[in-house]
TIVOMI-443249 format. One record per residue (C-alpha): y, x, z. Coordinates in steps of 0.5 Angstrom, whole numbers, padded with zeros to 4 digits, always signed. Layout:
YXZ
...
//
This chain:
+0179+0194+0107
+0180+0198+0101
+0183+0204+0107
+0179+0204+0111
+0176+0210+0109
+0182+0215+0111
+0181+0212+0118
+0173+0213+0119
+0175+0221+0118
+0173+0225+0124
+0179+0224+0130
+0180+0225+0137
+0174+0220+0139
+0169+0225+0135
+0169+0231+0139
+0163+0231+0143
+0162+0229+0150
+0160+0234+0155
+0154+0233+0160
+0160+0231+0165
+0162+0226+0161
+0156+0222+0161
+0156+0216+0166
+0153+0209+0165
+0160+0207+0167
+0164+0213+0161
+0168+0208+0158
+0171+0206+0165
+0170+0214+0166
+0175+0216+0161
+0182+0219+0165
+0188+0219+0163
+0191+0226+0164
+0199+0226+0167
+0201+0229+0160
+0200+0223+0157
+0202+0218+0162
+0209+0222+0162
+0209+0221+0154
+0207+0213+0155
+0213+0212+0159
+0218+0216+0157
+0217+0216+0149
+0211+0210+0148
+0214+0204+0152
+0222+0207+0152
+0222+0206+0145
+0218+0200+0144
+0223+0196+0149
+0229+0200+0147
+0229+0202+0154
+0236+0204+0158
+0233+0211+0163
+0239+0211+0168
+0237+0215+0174
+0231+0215+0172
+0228+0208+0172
+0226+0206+0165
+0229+0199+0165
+0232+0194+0160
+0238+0192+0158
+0242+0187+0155
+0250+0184+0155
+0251+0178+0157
+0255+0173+0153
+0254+0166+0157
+0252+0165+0163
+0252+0157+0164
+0250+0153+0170
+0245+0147+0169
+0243+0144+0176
+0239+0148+0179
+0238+0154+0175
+0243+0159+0171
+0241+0161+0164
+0244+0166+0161
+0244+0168+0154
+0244+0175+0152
+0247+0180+0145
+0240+0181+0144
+0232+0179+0144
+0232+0180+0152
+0224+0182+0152
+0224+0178+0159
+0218+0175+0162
+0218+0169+0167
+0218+0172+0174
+0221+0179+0171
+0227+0181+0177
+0233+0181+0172
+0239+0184+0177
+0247+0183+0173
+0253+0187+0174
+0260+0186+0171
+0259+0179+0170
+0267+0176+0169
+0269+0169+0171
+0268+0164+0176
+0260+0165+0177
+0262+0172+0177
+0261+0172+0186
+0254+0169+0186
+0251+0174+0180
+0254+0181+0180
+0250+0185+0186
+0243+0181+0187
+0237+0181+0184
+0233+0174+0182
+0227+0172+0179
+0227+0169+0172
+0223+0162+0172
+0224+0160+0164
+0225+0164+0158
+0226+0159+0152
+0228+0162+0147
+0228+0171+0145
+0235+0171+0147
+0235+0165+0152
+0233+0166+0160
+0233+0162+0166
+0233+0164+0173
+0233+0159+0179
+0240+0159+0182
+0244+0153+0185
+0251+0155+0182
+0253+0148+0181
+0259+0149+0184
+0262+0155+0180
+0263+0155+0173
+0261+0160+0167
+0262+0167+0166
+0261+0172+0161
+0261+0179+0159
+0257+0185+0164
+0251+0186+0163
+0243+0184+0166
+0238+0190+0167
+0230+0189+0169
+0226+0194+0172
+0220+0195+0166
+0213+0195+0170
+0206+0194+0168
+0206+0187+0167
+0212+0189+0161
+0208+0195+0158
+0201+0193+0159
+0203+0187+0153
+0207+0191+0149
+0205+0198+0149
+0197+0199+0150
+0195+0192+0147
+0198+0194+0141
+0197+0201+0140
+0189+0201+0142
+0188+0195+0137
+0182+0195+0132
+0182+0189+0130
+0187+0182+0128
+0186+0176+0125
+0191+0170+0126
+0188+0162+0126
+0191+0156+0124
+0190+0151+0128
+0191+0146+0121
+0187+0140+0124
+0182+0138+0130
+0176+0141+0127
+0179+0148+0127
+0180+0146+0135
+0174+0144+0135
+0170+0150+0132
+0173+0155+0137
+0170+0150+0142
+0164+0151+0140
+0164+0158+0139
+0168+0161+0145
+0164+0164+0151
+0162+0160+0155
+0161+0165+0161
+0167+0168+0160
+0175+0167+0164
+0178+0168+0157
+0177+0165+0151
+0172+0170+0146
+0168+0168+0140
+0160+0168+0142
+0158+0168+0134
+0162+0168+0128
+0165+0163+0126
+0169+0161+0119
+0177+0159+0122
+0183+0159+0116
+0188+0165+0116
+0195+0164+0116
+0196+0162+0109
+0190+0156+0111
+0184+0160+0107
+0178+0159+0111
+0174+0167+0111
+0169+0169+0118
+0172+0171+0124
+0167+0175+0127
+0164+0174+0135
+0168+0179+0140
+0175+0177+0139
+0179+0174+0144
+0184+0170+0144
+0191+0171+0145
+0197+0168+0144
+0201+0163+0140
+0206+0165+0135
+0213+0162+0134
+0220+0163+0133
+0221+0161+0141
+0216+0167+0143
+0219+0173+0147
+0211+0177+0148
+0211+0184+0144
+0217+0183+0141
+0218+0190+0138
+0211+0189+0135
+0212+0182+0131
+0219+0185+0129
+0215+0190+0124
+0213+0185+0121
+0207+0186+0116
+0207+0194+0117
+0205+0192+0124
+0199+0196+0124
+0203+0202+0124
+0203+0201+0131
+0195+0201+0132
+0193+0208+0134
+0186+0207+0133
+0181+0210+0128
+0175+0208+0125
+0171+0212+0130
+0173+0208+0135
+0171+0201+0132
+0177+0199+0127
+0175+0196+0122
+0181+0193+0119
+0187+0198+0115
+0192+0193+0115
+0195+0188+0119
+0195+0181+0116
+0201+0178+0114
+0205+0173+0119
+0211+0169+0119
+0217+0173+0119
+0221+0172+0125
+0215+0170+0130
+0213+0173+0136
+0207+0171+0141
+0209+0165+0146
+0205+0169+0152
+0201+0175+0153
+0195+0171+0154
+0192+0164+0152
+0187+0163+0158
+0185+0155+0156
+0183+0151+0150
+0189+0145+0152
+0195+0150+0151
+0193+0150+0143
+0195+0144+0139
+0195+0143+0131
+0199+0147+0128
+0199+0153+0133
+0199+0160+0129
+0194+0164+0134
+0193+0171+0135
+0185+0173+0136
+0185+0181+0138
+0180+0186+0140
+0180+0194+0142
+0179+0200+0145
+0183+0203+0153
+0189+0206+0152
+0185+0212+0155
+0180+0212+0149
+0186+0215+0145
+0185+0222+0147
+0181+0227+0148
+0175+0225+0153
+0175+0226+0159
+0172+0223+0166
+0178+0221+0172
+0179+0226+0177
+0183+0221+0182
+0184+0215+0183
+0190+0211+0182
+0192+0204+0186
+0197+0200+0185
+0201+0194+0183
+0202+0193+0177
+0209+0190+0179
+0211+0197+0181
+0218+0199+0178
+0216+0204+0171
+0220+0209+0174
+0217+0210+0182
+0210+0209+0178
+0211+0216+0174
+0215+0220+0180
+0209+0218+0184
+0204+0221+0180
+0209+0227+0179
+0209+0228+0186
+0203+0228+0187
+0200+0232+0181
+0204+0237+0184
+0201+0237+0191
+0194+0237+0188
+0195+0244+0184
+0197+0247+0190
+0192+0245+0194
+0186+0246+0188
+0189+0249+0183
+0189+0247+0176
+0195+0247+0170
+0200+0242+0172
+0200+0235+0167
+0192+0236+0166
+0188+0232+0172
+0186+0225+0169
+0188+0219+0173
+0184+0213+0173
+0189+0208+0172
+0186+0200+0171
+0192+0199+0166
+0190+0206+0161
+0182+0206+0163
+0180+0199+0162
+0180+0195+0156
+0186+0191+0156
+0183+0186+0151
+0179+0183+0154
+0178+0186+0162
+0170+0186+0165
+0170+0188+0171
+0163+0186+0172
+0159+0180+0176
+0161+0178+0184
+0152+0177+0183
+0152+0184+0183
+0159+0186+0186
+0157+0194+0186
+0158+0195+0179
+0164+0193+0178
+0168+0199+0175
+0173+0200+0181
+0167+0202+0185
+0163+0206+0180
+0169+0210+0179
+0172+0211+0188
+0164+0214+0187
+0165+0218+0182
+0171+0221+0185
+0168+0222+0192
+0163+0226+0187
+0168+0230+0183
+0172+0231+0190
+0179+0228+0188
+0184+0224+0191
+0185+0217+0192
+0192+0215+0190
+0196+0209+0193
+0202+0209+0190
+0207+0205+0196
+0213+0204+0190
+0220+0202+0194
+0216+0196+0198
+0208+0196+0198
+0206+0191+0195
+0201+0193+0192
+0197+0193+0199
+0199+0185+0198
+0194+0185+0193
+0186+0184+0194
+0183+0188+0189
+0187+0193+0192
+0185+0191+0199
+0178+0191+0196
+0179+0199+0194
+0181+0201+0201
+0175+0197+0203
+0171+0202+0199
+0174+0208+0201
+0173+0205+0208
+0166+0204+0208
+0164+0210+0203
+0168+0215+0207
+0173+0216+0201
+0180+0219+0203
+0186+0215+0202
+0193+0219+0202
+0199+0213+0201
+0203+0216+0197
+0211+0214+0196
+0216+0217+0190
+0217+0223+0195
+0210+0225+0197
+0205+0224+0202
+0208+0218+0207
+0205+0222+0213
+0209+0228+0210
+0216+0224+0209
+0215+0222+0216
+0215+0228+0219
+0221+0230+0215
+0225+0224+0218
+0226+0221+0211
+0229+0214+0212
+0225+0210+0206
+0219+0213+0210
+0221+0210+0217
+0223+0203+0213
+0215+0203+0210
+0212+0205+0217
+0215+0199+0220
+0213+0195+0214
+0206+0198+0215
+0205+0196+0222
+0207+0189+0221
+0202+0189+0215
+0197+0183+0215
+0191+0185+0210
+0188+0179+0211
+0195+0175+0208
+0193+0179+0201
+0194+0175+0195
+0191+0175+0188
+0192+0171+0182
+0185+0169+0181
+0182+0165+0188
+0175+0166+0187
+0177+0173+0187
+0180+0173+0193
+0174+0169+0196
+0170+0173+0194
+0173+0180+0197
+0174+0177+0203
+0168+0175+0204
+0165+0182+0202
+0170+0185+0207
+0169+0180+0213
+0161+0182+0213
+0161+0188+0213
+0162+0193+0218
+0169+0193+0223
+0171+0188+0218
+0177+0188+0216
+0180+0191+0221
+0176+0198+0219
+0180+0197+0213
+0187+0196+0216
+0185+0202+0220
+0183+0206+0213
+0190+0205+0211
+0194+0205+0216
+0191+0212+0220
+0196+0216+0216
+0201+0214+0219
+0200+0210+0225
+0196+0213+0232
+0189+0208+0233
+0193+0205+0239
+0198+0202+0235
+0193+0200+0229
+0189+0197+0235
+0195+0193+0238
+0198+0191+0230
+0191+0188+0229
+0193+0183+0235
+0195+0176+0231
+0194+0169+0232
+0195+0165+0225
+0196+0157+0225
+0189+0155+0223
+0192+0150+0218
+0198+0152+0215
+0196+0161+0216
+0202+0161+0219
+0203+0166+0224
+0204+0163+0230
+0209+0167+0235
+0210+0164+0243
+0216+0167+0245
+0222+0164+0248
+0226+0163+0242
+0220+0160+0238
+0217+0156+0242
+0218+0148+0244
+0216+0145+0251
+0211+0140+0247
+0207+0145+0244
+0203+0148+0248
+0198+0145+0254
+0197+0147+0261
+0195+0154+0262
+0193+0158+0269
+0193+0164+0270
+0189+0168+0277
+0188+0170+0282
+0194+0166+0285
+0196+0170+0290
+0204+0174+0292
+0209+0173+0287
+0204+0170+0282
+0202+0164+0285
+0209+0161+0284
+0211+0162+0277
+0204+0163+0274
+0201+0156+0277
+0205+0151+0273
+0205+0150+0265
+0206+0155+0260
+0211+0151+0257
+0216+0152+0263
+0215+0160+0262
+0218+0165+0256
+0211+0169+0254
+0216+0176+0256
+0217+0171+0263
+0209+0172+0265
+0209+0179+0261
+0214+0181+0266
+0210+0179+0271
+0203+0182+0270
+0206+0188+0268
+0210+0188+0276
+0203+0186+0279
+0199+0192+0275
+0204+0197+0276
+0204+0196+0284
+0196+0196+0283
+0196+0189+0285
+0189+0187+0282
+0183+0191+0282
+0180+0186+0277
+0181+0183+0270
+0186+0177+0270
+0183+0171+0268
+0187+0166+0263
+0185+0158+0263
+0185+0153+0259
+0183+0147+0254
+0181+0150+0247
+0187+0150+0243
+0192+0151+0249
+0194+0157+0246
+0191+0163+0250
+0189+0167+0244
+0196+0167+0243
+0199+0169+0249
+0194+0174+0250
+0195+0177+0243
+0204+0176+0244
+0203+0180+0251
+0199+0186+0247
+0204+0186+0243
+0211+0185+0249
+0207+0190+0252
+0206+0196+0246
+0200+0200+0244
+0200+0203+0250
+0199+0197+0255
+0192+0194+0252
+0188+0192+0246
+0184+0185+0246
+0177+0185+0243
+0174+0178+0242
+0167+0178+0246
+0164+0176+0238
+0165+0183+0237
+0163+0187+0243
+0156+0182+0242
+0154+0185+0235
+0151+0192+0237
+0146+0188+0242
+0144+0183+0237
+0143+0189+0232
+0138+0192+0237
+0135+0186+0240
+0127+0187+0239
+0128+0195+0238
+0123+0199+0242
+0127+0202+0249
+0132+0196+0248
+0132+0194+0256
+0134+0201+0257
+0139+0202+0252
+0143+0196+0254
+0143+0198+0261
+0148+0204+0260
+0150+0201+0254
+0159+0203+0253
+0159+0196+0248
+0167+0197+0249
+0167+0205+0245
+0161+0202+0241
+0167+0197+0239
+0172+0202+0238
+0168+0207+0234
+0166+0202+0229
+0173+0200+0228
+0176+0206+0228
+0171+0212+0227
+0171+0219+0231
+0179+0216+0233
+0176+0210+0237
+0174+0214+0243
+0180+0219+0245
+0185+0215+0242
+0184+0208+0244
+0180+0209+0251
+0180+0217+0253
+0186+0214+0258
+0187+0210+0265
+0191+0205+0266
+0188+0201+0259
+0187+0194+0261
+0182+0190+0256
+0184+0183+0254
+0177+0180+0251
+0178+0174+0248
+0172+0168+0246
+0172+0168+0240
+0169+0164+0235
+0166+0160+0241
+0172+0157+0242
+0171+0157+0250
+0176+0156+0256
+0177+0163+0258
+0180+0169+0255
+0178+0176+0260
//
């Protein structure tokens, strides 16, 4: 392009790089400093969505001109573009006329955007009529600011292609990656613009979306129409080699955020090819100091405070000027464009675990930011961050908008009280991920790894829960088929769900109540029981509990541990305590180690480190459930 000059002088992307700087991994490297987190979300993302700052959340907003029921769901048609995405939380108030009750004080999920001033939610509210008037907030978060800020100021290269006939289909066919999840051009390739003139499109750029007058994706860009370059905060230094935006259709906007399959383009779609830097790449050079994780549906709001307050507790306890430690934030450090993380053949150089290396290097924090409901813990690559920091030695702070989640707890604050009881209950092994194979693939690297998941629970969950009630929240049993969490308690179970289980020795006021099937018994009935028999020092022996396999002892020993609390017993599967004989077996002096082995705090220091000895076991009175394992036996010791 004839500009192109203006954009190759010197920028911030020519300043030269220190020693420090230089890593094999520097683009992931790059951090962003808190002070230019803070302008993204108070100047850069509230400008591009127009965006209401009510009590400091940064969210969306639009009056409501009808909402109208249709079956199952209410569509909601707004004064303005609306920006919503399908899934975003929208939240109503003020909304008049009979639907009114079933809309004003909650909080539902959109299902269909249909048009830019259209969105649907689910809710059956066939039974009232429509209302109008009030107005319909979303809080704006990652998924929102990622597509319509970063893609657009970190762009050094657009072209738009026709779809004018199959063989344009055909041709992207031919020359998309084959090795890749996207769709990226391997070669250049000759595609029709938007005015159908045929000129060559090179090797590198990534396919989109689609533009219609029906998209709602990046609505503030498309609506700058042909001077949309002006967003485009990238020089010719960083790689852009084009000045000016081609010219597109008015009134368009891109269908989704990102196109991921071949059958979702027709003849005559207009689609949208990009490639470009991270938003991180924009500023001044400069490798992470801490390590942020989080979930990307985190509200924009909690997000920031987070990191505000931490930023503060970081100067007071290493120094520094407030604003200046960079934060290696996914959203800001990769390249959104198209996002390599690396190969699951050679997982330990993925960039998320480059970077939680370079950061234990450098000294700095790793950050978990909660939000108002730690979902981000429901997340394997988050699950995967802690698993590195566990079996690295990384130290993990949880952070809420308040503080450090320890700190707010010894402060009695009640949001922090609420998180610590969302954290016991939080099963790591349930974590979800919008990828399978990526979910497959993390559980399998932590279930082979020492202490397993369990260590990783530990890791996260050490800040603000003793080992003993860590040891006693990893007690669960899940249905096999469903993953269901399976509960045998009197207001749960059925009498045919269970098979005939024994419990010895039989003797005093056992042996009538514990003889017969389970079934006649509430879990709390027998828990009573064994806790009147320990208490009156009744057994010198562990209790034996029998049964056919799938009769659900696991699961009454596991229900009893948790009746009992953390200071009642801990079950280990018999697998578990096995595992350090079979990592020395054929060793030299094997016959005498194992002779006065402790296979119980072995167990309990690889789970839980240093913790394991004083903190699980340093106490009398511990009675050990030991269950069978994966042998699938009779008898749970």
């Amino acid at each position: 392009d004839a500009s192109l000059a203006e954009l190759s002088a010197p920028g911030v992307a020519d300043v030269p790089i220190s020693d420090d700087a230089v890593t094999p991994e520097f683009d992931a490297m790059r951090g962003t400093a808190l002070s230019r987190v803070e302008d993204f979300f108070n100047v850069q993302l509230k400008n591009m969505l127009a965006l209401e700052n009510v009590e400091c959340k940064l969210r969306i907003t639009s009056g409501v001109v009808r909402a109208t029921p249709r079956g199952a769901k209410v569509e909601v048609e707004t004064a303005r573009a609306h920006r919503l995405y399908r899934f975003d939380e929208v939240h109503f108030r003020g909304v008049e006329g009979d639907i009114a009750e079933a809309l004003n004080g909650r909080s539902f999920r959109v299902v269909a955007t249909p048009g830019p001033s259209v969105f649907e939610i689910g809710l059956d509210a066939s039974r009232f009529g429509a209302g109008a008037g009030g107005s319909v907030w979303s809080p704006t978060n990652m998924y929102k600011a990622c597509p319509e800020v970063v893609i657009p100021q970190t762009i050094t290269e657009e072209r738009l292609v026709l779809v004018s006939d199959a063989s344009v289909k055909e041709a992207l066919a031919e020359n998309i990656d084959p090795s890749g999840a996207d769709l990226t051009l391997a070669r250049a390739v000759g595609l029709p613009d938007a005015q159908g003139r045929v000129r060559e499109v090179r090797a590198g750029l990534t396919v989109h979306g689609r533009l219609s007058t029906q998209g709602v994706v990046r609505a503030g860009y498309w609506a700058r129409g042909d001077a949309r370059a002006s967003s485009w905060r990238t020089t010719g230094a960083m790689g852009r080699c084009q000045a000016d935006a081609e010219p597109a259709p008015p009134g368009v906007c891109e269908l989704e955020d990102r196109n991921w399959s071949l059958n979702n383009i027709e003849v005559g779609d207009l689609l949208v090819l990009r490639r470009g830097v991270a938003y991180a790449e924009l500023f001044e050079p400069g490798t992470v100091d801490d390590f942020v994780s989080h979930w990307w549906g985190e509200e924009s709001g909690d997000f920031l405070s987070t990191l505000q307050r931490h930023e503060r507790d970081a100067i007071g306890e290493k120094g520094g000027a407030y604003g200046r430690r960079r934060k290696y934030i996914c959203t800001f450090s990769n390249r959104q464009h198209r996002v390599e993380l690396g190969s699951w053949d050679n997982w330990q150089s993925f960039v998320f675990n480059a970077v939680l290396l370079h950061v234990k290097r450098k000294g700095g924090d790793v950050v978990v930011t909660l939000g108002h409901d730690a979902m981000c813990l429901e997340r394997i690559w988050c699950i995967f961050e802690a698993w590195v920091c566990s079996s690295q030695d990384i130290t993990y702070y949880l952070y809420s908008i308040h503080g450090k989640l320890r700190a707010c707890l010894d402060a009695g604050q009640q949001e922090a009280v609420r998180m610590r009881e969302k954290l016991l209950q939080l099963d790591l092994r349930a974590a979800q991920c919008s990828v399978q194979m990526d979910r497959v693939m993390i559980m399998r690297l932590v279930h082979d790894s020492d202490g397993g998941i369990e260590h990783v629970e530990y890791v996260v969950k050490r800040s603000v829960l003793t080992t003993r009630e860590i040891a006693t929240s990893l007690q669960r049993v899940n249905d096999p088929l469903t993953g269901r969490r399976l509960q045998v308690t009197s207001e749960h179970v059925q009498e045919t769900d269970l098979l005939p289980i024994q419990v010895s020795p039989k003797a005093g006021g056992l042996q009538r109540s514990m003889t017969g099937p389970v079934a006649q018994l509430s879990v709390q009935d027998i828990h009573r029981e064994l806790k009147a028999a320990a208490d009156s020092h009744f057994w010198s022996r562990p209790v034996l509990v029998v049964g056919p396999p799938g009769s659900g002892k696991s699961t009454l020993t596991t229900e009893l541990v948790h009746l009992g609390g953390a200071d009642s017993a801990i079950k280990v599967k018999l697998v578990s305590l096995a595992k350090p004989i079979l990592q020395r077996l054929g060793e030299g002096g094997f016959d005498e180690w194992v002779q006065s082995a402790d296979l119980l705090q072995l167990w309990a220091q690889t789970h839980f480190g240093g913790d394991g000895d004083d903190d699980l076991l340093g106490y009398s009175g511990k009675q050990s459930f030991m269950g069978a394992g994966q042998g699938r036996r009779n008898i749970a010791m």
